[in-house]
ROLO-26946 format. One record per residue (C-alpha): z, y, x; residue in one letter. Coordinates in steps of 0.2 Angstrom, whole numbers, plus 5000, padded with zeros to 4 digits. Layout:
N
((Z, Y, X), 'A')
...
// end
This chain:
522
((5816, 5701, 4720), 'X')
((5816, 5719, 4717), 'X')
((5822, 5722, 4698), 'X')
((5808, 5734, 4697), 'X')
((5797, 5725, 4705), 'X')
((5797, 5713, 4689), 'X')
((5789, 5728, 4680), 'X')
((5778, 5731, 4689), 'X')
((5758, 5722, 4682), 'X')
((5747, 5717, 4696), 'X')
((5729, 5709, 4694), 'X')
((5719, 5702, 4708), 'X')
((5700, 5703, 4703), 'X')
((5687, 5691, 4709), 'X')
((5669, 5694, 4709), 'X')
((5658, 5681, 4716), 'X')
((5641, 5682, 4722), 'X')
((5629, 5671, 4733), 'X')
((5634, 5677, 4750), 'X')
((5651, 5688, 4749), 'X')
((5666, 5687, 4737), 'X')
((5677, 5703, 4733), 'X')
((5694, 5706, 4729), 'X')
((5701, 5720, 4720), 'X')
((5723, 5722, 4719), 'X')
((5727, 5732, 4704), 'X')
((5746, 5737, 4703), 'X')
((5746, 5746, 4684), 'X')
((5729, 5746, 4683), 'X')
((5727, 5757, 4699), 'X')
((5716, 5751, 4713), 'X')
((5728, 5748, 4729), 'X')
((5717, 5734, 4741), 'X')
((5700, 5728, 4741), 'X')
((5693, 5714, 4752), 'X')
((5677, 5704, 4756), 'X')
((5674, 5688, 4761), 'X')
((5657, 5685, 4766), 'X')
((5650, 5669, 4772), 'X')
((5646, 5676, 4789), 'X')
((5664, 5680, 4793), 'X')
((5666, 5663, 4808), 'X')
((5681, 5675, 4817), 'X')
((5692, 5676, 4803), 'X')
((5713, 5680, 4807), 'X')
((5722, 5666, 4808), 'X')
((5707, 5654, 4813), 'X')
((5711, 5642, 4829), 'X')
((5698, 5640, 4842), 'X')
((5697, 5626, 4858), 'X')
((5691, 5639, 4870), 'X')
((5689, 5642, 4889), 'X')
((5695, 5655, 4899), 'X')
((5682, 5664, 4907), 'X')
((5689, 5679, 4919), 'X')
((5707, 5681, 4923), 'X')
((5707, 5700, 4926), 'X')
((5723, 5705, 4938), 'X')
((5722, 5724, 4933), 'X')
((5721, 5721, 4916), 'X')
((5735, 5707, 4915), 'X')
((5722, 5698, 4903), 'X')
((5709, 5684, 4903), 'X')
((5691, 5685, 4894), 'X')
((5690, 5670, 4883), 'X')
((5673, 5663, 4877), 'X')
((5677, 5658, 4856), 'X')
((5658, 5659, 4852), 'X')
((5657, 5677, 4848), 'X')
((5644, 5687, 4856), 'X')
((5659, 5695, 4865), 'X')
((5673, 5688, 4875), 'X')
((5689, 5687, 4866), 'X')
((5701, 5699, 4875), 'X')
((5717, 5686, 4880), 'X')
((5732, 5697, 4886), 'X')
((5747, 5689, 4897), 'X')
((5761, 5697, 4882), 'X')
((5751, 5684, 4870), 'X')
((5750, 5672, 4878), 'X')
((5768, 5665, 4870), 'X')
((5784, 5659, 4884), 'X')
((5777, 5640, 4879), 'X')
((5760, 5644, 4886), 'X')
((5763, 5630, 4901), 'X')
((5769, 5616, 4888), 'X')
((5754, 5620, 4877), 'X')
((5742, 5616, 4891), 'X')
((5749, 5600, 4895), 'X')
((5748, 5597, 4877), 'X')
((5729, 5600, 4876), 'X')
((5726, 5590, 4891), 'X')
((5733, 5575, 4886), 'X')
((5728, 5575, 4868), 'X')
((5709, 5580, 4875), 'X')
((5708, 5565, 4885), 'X')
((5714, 5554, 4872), 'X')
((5731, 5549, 4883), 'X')
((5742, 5556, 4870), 'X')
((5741, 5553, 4848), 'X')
((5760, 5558, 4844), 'X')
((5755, 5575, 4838), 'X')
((5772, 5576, 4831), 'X')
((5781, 5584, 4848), 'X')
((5799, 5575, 4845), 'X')
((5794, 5563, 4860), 'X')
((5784, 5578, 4871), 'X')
((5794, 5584, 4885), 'X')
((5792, 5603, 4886), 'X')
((5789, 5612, 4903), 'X')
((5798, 5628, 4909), 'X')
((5793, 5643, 4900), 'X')
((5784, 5657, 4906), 'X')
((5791, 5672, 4913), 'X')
((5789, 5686, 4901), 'X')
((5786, 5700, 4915), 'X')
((5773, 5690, 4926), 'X')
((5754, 5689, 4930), 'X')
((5740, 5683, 4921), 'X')
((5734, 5676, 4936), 'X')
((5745, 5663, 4940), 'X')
((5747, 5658, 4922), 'X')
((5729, 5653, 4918), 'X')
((5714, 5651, 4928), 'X')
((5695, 5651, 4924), 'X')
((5686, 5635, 4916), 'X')
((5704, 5631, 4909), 'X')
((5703, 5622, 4890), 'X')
((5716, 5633, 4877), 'X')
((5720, 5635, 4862), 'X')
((5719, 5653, 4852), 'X')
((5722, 5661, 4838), 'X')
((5711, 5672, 4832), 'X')
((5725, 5689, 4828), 'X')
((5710, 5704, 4826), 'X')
((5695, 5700, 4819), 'X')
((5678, 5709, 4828), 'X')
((5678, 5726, 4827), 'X')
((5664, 5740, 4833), 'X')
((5661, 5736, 4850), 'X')
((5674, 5724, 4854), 'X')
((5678, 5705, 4854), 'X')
((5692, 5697, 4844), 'X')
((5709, 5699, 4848), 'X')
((5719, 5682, 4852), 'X')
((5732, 5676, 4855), 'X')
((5739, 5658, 4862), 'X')
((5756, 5659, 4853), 'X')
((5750, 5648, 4837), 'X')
((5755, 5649, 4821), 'X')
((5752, 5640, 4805), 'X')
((5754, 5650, 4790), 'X')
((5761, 5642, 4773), 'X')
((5768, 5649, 4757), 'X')
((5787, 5650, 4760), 'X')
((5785, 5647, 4780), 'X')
((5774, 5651, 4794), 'X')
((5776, 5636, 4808), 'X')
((5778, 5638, 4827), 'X')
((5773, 5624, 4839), 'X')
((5782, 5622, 4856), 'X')
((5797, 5632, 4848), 'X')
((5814, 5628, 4842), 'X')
((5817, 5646, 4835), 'X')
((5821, 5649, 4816), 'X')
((5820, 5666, 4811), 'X')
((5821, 5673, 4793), 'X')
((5810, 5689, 4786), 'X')
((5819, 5705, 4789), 'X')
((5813, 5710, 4771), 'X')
((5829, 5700, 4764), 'X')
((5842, 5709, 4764), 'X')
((5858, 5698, 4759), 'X')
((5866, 5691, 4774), 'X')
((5873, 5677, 4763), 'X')
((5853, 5672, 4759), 'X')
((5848, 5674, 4776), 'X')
((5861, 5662, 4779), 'X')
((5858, 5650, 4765), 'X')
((5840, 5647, 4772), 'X')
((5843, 5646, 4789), 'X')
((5854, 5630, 4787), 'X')
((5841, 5623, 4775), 'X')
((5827, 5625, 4786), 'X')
((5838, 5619, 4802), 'X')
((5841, 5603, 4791), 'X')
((5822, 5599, 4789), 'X')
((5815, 5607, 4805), 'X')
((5807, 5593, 4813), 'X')
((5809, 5594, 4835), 'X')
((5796, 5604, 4846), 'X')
((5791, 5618, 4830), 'X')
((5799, 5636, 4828), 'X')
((5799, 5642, 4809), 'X')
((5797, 5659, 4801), 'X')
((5805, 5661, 4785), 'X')
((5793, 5672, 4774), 'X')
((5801, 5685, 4760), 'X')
((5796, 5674, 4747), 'X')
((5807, 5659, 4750), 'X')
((5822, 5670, 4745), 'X')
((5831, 5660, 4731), 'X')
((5820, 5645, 4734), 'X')
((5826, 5628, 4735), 'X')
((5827, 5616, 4751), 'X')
((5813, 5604, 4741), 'X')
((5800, 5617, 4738), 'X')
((5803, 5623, 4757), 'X')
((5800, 5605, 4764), 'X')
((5784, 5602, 4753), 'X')
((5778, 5620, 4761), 'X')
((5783, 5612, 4779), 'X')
((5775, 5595, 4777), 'X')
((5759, 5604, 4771), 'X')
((5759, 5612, 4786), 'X')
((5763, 5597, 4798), 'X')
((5750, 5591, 4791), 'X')
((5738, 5604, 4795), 'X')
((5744, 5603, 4813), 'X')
((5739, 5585, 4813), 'X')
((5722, 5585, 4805), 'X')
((5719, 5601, 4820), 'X')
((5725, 5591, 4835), 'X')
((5711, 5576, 4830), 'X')
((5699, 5588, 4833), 'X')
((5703, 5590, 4850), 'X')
((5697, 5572, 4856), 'X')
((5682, 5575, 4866), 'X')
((5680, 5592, 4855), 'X')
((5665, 5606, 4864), 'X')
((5669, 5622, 4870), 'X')
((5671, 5632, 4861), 'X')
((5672, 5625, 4843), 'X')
((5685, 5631, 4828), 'X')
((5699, 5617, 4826), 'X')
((5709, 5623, 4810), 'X')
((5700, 5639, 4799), 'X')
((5711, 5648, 4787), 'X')
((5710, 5645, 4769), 'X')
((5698, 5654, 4760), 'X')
((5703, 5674, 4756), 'X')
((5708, 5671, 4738), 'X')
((5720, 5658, 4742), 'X')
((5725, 5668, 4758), 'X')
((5728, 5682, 4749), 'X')
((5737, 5674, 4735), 'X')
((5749, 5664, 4748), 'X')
((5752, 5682, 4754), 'X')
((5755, 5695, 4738), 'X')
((5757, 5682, 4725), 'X')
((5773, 5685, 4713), 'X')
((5780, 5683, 4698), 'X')
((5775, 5703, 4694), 'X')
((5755, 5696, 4693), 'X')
((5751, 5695, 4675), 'X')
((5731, 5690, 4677), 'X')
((5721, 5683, 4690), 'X')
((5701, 5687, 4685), 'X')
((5687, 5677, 4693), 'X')
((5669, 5674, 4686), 'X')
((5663, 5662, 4696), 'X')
((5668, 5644, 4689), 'X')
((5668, 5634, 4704), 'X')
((5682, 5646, 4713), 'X')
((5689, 5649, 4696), 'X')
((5694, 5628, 4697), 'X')
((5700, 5630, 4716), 'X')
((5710, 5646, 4710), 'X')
((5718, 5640, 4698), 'X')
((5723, 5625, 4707), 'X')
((5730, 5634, 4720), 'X')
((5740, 5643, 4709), 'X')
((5747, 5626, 4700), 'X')
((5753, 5619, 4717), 'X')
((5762, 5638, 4721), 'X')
((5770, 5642, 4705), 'X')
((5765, 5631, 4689), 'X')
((5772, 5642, 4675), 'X')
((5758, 5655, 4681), 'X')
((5744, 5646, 4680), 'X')
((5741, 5650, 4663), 'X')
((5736, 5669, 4670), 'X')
((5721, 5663, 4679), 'X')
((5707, 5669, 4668), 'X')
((5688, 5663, 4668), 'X')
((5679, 5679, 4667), 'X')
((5661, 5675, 4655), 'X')
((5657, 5692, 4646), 'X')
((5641, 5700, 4648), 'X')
((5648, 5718, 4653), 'X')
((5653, 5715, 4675), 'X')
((5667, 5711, 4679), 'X')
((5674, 5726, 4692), 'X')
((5667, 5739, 4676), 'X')
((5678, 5728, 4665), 'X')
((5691, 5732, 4674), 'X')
((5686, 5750, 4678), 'X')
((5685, 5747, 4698), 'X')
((5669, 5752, 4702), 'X')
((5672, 5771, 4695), 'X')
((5689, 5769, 4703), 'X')
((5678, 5764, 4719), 'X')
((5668, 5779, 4717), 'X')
((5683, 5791, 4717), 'X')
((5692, 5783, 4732), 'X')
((5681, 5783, 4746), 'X')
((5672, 5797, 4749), 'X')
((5677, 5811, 4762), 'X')
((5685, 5819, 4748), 'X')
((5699, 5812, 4738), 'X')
((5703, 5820, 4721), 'X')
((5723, 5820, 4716), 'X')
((5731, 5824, 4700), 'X')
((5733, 5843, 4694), 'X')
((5719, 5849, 4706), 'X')
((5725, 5844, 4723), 'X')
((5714, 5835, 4734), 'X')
((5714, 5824, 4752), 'X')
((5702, 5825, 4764), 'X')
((5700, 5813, 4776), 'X')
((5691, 5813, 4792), 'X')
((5687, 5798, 4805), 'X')
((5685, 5799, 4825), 'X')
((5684, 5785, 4837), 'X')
((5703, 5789, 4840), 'X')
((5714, 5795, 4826), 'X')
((5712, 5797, 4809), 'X')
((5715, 5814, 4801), 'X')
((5721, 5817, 4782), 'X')
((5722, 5836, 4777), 'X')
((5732, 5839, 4760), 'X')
((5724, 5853, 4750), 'X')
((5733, 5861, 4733), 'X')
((5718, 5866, 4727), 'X')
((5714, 5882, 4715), 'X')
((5730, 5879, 4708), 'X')
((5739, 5894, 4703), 'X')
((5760, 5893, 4696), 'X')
((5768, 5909, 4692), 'X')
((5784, 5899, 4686), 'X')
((5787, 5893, 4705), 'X')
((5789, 5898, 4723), 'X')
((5776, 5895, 4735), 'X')
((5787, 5880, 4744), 'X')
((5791, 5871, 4727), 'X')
((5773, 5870, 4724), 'X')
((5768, 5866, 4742), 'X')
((5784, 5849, 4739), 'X')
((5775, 5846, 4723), 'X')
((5758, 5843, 4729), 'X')
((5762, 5837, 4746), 'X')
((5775, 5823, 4737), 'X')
((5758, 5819, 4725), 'X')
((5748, 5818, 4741), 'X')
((5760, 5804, 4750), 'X')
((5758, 5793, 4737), 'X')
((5740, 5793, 4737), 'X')
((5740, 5793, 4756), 'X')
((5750, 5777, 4755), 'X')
((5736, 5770, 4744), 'X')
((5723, 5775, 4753), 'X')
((5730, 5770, 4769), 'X')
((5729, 5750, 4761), 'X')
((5714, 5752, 4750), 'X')
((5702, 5756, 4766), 'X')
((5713, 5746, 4780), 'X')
((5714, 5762, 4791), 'X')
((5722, 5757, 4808), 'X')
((5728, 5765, 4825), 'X')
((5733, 5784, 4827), 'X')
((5733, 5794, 4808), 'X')
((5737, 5813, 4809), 'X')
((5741, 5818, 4790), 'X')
((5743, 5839, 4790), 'X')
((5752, 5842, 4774), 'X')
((5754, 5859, 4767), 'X')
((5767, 5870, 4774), 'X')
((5784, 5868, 4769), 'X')
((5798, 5879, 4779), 'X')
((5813, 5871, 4770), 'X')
((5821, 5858, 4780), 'X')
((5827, 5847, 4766), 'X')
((5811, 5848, 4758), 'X')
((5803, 5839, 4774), 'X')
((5817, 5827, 4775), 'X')
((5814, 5823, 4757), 'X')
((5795, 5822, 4758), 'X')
((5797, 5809, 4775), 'X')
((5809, 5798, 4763), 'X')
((5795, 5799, 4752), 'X')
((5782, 5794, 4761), 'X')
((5792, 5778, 4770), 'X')
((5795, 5774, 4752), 'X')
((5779, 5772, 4745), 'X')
((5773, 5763, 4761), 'X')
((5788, 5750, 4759), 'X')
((5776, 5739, 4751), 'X')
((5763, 5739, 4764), 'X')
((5759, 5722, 4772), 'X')
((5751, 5731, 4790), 'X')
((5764, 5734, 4803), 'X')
((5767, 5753, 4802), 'X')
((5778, 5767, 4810), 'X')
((5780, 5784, 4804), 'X')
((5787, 5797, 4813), 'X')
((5794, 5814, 4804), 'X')
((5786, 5828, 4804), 'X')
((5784, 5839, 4818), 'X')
((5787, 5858, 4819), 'X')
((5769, 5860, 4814), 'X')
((5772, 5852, 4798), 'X')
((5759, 5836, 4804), 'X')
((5766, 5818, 4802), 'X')
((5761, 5804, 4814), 'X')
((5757, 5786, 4809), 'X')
((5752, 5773, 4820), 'X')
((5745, 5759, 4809), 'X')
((5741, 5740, 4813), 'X')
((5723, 5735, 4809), 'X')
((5717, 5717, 4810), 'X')
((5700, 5719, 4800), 'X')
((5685, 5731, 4801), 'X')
((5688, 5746, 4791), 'X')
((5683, 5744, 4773), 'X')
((5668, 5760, 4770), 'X')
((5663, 5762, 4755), 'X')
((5645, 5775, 4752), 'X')
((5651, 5786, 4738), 'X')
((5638, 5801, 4741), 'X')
((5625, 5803, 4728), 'X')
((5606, 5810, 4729), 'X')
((5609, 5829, 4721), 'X')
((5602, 5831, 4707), 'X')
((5594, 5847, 4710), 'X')
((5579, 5838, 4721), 'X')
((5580, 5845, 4739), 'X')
((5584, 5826, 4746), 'X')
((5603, 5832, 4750), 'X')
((5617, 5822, 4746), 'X')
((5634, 5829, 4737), 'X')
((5651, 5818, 4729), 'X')
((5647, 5809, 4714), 'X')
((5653, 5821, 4699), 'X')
((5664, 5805, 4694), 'X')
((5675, 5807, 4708), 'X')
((5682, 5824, 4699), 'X')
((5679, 5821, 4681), 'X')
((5693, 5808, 4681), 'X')
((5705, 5820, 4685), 'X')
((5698, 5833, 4675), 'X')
((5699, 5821, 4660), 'X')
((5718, 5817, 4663), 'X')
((5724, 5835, 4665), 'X')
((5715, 5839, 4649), 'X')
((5722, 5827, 4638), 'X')
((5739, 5833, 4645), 'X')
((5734, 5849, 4639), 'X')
((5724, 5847, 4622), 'X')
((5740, 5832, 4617), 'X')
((5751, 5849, 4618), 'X')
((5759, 5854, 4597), 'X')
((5769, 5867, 4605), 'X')
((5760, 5881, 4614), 'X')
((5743, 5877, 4612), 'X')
((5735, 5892, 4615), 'X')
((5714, 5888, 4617), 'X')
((5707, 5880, 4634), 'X')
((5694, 5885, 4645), 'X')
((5690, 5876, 4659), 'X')
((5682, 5885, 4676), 'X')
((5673, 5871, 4686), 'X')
((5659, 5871, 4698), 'X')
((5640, 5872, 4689), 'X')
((5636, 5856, 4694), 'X')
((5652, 5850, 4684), 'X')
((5651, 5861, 4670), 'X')
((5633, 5853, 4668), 'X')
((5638, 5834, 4668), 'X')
((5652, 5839, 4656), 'X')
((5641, 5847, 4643), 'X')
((5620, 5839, 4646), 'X')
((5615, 5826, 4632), 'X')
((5622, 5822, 4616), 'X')
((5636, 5818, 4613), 'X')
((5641, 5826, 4628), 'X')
((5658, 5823, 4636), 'X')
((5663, 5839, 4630), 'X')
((5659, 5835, 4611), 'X')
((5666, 5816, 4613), 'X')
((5685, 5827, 4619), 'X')
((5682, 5838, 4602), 'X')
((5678, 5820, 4593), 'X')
((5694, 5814, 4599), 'X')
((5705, 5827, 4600), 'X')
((5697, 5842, 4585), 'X')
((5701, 5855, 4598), 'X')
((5683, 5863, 4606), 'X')
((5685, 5865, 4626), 'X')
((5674, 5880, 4632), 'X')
((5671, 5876, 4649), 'X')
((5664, 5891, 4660), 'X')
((5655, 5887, 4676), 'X')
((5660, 5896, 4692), 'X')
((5650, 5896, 4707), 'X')
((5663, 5901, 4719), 'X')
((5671, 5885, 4716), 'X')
((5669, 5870, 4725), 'X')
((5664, 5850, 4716), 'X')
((5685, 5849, 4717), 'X')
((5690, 5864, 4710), 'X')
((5694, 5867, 4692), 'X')
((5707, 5875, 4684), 'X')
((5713, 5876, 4663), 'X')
((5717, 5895, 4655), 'X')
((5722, 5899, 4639), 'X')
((5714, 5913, 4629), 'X')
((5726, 5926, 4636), 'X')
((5719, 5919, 4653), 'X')
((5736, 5913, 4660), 'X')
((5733, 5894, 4671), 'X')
((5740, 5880, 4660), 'X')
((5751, 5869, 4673), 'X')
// end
C-alpha cells in the first residue's frame, strides 16, 4: 500500500430510505463519489442473465439479446470472449439436465473462437446464452453485455472456461507479482482463469483460497438455476451496492463506515468481519435526530458540486457543460487580481487548482465518453507538461478506465472516460428569491468558498490591514440579512468587522477581499 495512502481518512456514508439507499465516499471529509441503489435497479453491472439471442446483425458484427429490459441488450462479436463455443455446449448440457459437474475439471473444452471473425457464424437466433450485464441502461439504449463471464470476489475476480492467471497492473513489484501468481497457480482449480485484484498484494495463500472457494461457490449455486430455467430470467445478481462497493474501495485508510438503518447496519458490519476483522469496530449505527448526510455536511457539499457552475478556492471557478457527445469543462480564474505575479504563474495556479477539482468531479458525477477541459492559456511548455503530470496524478485513484491525452496547441486537454452507470444529476438551482419565477445557484455554492478565503485572511497577526469584501448583491444580502447574520457570527469568532460592499457588475461567483488601502488580499 501506498505510505501515503495510510494517511489518508476515508468514510463511506449510508443513508437508507424505503425505496433507494445512497452512498457518499469522503476522503478527508471532502465528497469524492456518490451512488444510489434503488429497488428498481433489475440491470445492475455484473448481474448474469440466461438469455436468447434475437438478431445476429452482419453490419454490426453484433447480436440483440432479449434480458428482460424493454430494449434489446446490444451483444458485440469482441465480447463475446475466445471460450464462447465451450460456454454453449456448457449451457446446453447443464439446461437439459445431462450434465451436474459444474466444477469444469472433467469438461472437455471446444476450440476457441477466432478473435477477427463474424457474429454470424458464432451465434444464431433463438440460441440460450449466458451474459453479463457490463453497462447498465442508459438514455435510449439497452444494456451493454458481454458473454466473457466473470465472478467478482474481494482478492480475485474468477473466469470460467479459462486457464489464464493474470495479476493487477496497479502492483508494481515484480517479485509480488510473482509471489501471487505461484499462489494462485497452486489453488487454481481446471477450466477457471483468475484475475488477481490490487488488494491481494501482501496477502496470504489462505485468505486467497477462502476468496476463491466463495466464489466456486457462487458459480455453483448459478449453474442450478439453469435446469429448466425461462428465458430470460437473472441466474446470479451482484451483491448489494454497500458490499460491492466495500469489496471494491475498502482499505485499511477507512476510519468509519456510517449507516442509519439497522437492518443493513447488521449485514454491513458483517461483511466487513468476513473482509477484514480488526475493522469492524469502525462500522457505526448512526441514531441521532440531526440527518445523517447534514451530519456529515454532504448535502451542502451536494449543493456546491453539481450545478453548471463549480466554485474553486481563491475565486476560480469550472463550468461545466453537457451534450449528447462530449462533455465540456471551461476553467475560469475569476476576478482575481495578483500584482506579485505574472499572468502565466497565475494562469498554472489556477489551472493546477482546477485539475484537482476536475479529477473529483469527473468521479462524483460518473461523467463518461469524450470530456474536452479548456484550461486557461499557459504559453510555457514546462508548465503544460507539469499541469498534464498533474492531472494523470490526481486521476491515479480513479476506478473508470480513462485516457488522457496532453494538451493540444490550443491549450484543450482530451479525456475519453469509461461509464458503466447513468450519469449521477444532481438539481442544484434554487427559486430566486426576488419573485419573478426564475431560477439562479443556490448562494451556498459560493459562500463556502467565501468563508475559507476569509478565515485565511482575518487568521492573518502580520499585515492585517482591514477587509472588504466585493460580492454580488444577491451575496452581500444572504451574508448580512437577519440576526445574527453571517457577517456578525465572523466578528463573534474572529473580533474583526468585514464590511462587505455589494457590486452589481459581478456575477453569483465573483468576489474578491481588499484591504483599506484597496489592494487585493491573495
Amino acid at each position: 500500500m501506498d505510505k501515503n495512502e495510510i494517511r489518508v481518512n476515508k468514510e463511506l456514508i449510508i443513508r437508507s430510505n424505503s425505496s433507494e439507499v445512497d452512498f457518499a465516499l469522503l476522503k478527508d471529509g471532502k465528497l469524492i463519489e456518490l451512488h444510489k441503489e434503488e429497488d428498481s435497479n433489475d440491470f445492475a453491472v455484473g448481474d448474469v442473465f440466461l438469455a436468447k439471442i434475437r438478431k445476429p446483425v452482419s453490419g454490426l458484427n453484433a447480436a440483440f439479446v432479449n434480458v428482460g429490459y424493454e430494449k434489446d441488450a446490444f451483444l458485440h462479436y469482441h465480447d463475446l470472449g475466445p471460450q464462447l463455443p465451450s460456454l454453449l455446449k456448457f449451457i446446453k448440457r447443464v439446461s437439459t439436465g445431462k450434465l451436474k459437474d459444474y466444477t469444469l475439471k472433467n469438461f472437455p473444452f471446444e476450440p476457441n473462437i477466432d478473435k477477427n471473425g463474424s457474429i454470424m457464424d458464432a451465434i444464431k437466433a433463438n440460441q440460450s446464452l449466458l451474459v453479463q450485464i457490463v453497462k447498465e441502461p442508459i438514455s435510449t439504449k439497452g444494456p451493454r453485455i458481454s458473454s466473457e463471464l466473470s465472478i467478482a470476489g474481494r482478492y480475485i475476480v474468477l473466469v470460467p472456461f479459462s486457464e489464464r492467471v493474470s495479476i493487477s497492473q496497479k502492483i508494481e513489484s515484480k517479485e509480488e507479482k510473482d509471489r501471487l501468481k505461484r499462489l494462485v497457480l497452486s489453488i487454481k482449480p481446471k477450466g477457471f482463469g483468475v484475475i488477481v485484484r490490487t488488494v491481494a498484494e501482501g496477502k496470504k495463500v489462505a485468505e486467497l483460497d477462502q476468496d476463491l472457494q466463495n466464489l466456486l461457490t457462487k458459480w455453483s449455486t448459478m449453474c442450478k438455476k439453469l435446469y429448466k430455467a425461462e428465458h430470460p430470467s437473472k441466474v446470479l445478481s451482484e451483491m448489494n451496492k454497500a458490499s460491492s462497493i466495500l469489496r471494491d474501495i475498502f482499505n485499511e485508510s477507512f476510519t468509519g463506515i456510517h449507516i442509519d438503518d439497522e437492518d443493513l447496519y447488521y449485514e454491513i458490519k458483517e461483511y466487513v468481519h468476513n473482509i477484514a476483522p480488526k475493522k469492524e469496530s469502525i462500522v457505526k449505527l448512526y441514531q441521532s435526530k440531526v440527518p445523517l448526510f447534514e451530519k456529515h455536511g454532504i448535502e451542502r457539499q451536494i449543493k456546491t458540486s453539481f450545478g453548471k457552475t463549480v466554485s474553486m478556492s481563491k475565486g476560480a471557478y469550472l463550468v461545466i457543460e453537457h451534450t449528447e457527445a462530449l462533455h465540456v469543462v471551461d476553467v475560469n480564474s475569476g476576478n482575481r487580481s495578483n500584482k506579485a505575479r505574472t499572468q502565466e504563474d497565475t494562469a498554472l495556479e489556477v489551472n493546477m487548482i482546477a485539475a484537482k477539482e476536475i479529477a473529483r468531479q469527473l468521479r462524483l458525477r460518473d461523467m463518461g465518453g469524450i470530456i474536452v477541459i479548456d484550461f486557461i492559456d499557459m504559453t510555457n511548455a514546462d508548465h503544460r507538461r507539469t499541469l498534464f503530470e498533474h492531472l494523470k496524478t490526481e486521476m491515479k485513484d480513479d476506478r473508470a478506465k480513462h485516457k488522457i491525452l496532453p494538451p493540444s496547441k490550443f491549450g484543450l486537454v482530451q479525456i475519453t472516460r469509461q461509464r458503466v452507470r447513468p450519469e449521477v444529476n444532481i438539481k442544484t438551482r434554487e427559486v430566486n428569491p426576488n419573485g419573478d419565477g426564475s431560477e439562479v445557484e443556490a448562494p451556498i455554492l459560493i459562500v463556502d468558498n467565501i468563508i475559507t478565503d476569509l478565515e485565511r485572511i482575518l487568521a492573518k497577526k502580520d499585515g492585517f490591514n482591514g477587509v472588504t469584501l466585493n460580492t454580488h448583491p444577491f451575496i452581500a444580502a444572504y451574508l448580512t440579512k437577519g440576526f445574527p447574520s453571517i457577517r456578525f457570527k465572523w466578528f463573534l469568532d474572529h473580533k474583526k468587522w468585514v464590511k462587505i460592499l455589494p457590486r452589481d457588475a459581478y456575477t453569483y461567483l465573483q468576489y474578491r477581499f481588499k484591504d483599506k488601502d484597496d489592494n487585493v488580499y491573495n
